[in-house]
N, C-alpha and C positions, 0 to 999 in steps of 0.2 A: 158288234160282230166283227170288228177289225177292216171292216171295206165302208164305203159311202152309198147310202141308196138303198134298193132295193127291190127284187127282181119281183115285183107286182107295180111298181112303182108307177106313178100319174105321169112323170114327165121323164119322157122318154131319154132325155139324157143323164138323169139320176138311175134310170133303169139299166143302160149302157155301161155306166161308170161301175153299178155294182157286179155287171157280169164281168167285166173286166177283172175288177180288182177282186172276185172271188176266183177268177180264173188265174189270175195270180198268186194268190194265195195258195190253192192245190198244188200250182207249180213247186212254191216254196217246201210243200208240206212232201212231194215225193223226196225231196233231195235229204229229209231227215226221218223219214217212215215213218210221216203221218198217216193216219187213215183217212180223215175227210174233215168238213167244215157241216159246223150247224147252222142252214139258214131259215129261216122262216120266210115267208110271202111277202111282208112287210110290217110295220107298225107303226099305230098313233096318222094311219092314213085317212081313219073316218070322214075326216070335211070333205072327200074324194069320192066319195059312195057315190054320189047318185053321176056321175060322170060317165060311169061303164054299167055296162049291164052285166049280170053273174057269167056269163058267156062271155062277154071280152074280157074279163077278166084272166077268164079260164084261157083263155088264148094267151094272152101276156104274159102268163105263167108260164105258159107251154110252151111258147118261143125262148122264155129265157131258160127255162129247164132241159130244152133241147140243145139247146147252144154250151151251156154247163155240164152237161152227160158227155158229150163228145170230147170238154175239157179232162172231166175226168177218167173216161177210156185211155184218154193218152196219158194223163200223168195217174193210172194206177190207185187212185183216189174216191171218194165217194162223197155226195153230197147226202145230206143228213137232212130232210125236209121234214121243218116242226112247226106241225100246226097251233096255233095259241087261243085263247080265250078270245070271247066278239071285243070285252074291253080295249085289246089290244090288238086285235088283228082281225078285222071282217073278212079279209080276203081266204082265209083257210083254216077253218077250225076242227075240223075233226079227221080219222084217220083216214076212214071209208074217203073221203075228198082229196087227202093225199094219195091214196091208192090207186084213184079213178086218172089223175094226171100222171103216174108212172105209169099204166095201163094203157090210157089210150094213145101217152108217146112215146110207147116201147123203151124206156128209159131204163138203162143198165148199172149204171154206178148211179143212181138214185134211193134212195131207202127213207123209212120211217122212223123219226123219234114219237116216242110216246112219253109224253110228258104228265106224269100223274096229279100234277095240281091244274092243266090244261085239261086234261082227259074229264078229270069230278065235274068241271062246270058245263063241257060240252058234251059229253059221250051219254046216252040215256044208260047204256050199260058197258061200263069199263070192261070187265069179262068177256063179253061181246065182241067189241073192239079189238081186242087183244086179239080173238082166236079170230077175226075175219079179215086181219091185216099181220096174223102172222107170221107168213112167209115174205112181210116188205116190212119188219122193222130190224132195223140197224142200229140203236141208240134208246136209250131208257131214262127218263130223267126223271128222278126220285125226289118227292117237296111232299108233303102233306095237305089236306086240305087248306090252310090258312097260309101255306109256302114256308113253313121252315122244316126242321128235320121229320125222317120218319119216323112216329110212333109218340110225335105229342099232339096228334090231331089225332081226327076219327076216322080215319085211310085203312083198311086191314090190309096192311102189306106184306104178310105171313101168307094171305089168302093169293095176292097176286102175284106173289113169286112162285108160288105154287103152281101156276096157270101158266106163268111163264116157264118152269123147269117141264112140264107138264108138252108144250108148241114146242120144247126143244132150244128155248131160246140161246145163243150164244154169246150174242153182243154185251158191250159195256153196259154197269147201271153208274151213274152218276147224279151223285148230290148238285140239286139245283136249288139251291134253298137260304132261307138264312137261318140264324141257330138263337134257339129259345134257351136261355135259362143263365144262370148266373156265373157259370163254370163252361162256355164254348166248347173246351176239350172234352171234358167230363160226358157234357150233353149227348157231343159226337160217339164217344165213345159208347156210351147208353145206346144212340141209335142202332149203331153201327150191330151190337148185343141182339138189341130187338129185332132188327132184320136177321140175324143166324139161328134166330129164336133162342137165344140163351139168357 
């Protein structure tokens, strides 16, 4: 993610150094109009679980997401909070639990990635998801079921763009994926088709 740590983090000075160093990051990003930084909760923290309970968890997030909203008030910026699969991230896997922590700490330059190879494993209904978070997503991250391009898994993403043109949605979608087949370009380009439905 370009910083060290991160803000769910066990020890509190790896927690410190990533609100820092994301909060310098933002700074960086006003001075060339950036929009924001994608951060997730944390990852590969599992051996840590039983240390906190789902509540302090929730705290530790809250404190550093309050302390990052205020960074990005002032540099004009927004952070991009993406929830990931349990494999990778216990601390926050679905949108409705990102929602719940913009919500209950008023949080202004905070917003939702919806990340669709995240969403398949966690969300019982992606559709769902999508209309009950809305008005808090800022970032779209486009992978197929198995994470590579859209439209060589079993994702209907004709259906979900639909859903999103539908919320109004206006934010970025971007490729998060790797790319299946023998021709990269080619592949992409195929995707790129099958998302405009052509």
């Amino acid at each position: 993610g370009g910083y060290q740590g991160h803000i769910g983090d066990y020890d509190e000075s790896q927690r410190q150094r990533a609100i820092q160093e994301i909060g310098a990051i933002l700074a960086a990003l006003q001075e060339v109009g950036g929009r924001g930084l994608v951060v997730p909760a944390g990852w590969g923290l599992h051996q840590y679980a039983t240390t906190r309970t789902a509540e302090e968890d929730f705290a530790v997030l809250s404190d550093s997401l309050r302390q990052l909203d205020a960074v990005a008030q002032t540099t004009e910026t927004y952070i991009y909070l993406e929830p990931l699969n349990k494999k990778e991230d216990h601390l926050l896997n679905t949108l409705n639990q990102a929602r719940r922590l913009i919500i209950e700490n008023d949080l202004k330059r905070v917003k939702i990635i919806g990340d669709f190879y995240h969403m398949n494993l966690e969300e019982e209904d992606i559709d769902q998801a999508l209309r009950d978070n809305a008005e808090y997503l800022g970032h779209i991250h486009l992978a197929d079921h198995h994470r590579y391009q859209p439209g060589s898994g079993n994702l209907n993403f004709p259906h979900f763009l639909e859903v999103l043109e539908e919320l109004g949605y206006t934010g970025d979608l971007a490729f998060e994926c790797s790319i299946e087949g023998e021709d990269p370009d080619q592949a992409i380009r195929e995707s790129l088709a099958y998302l405009r439905g052509q």
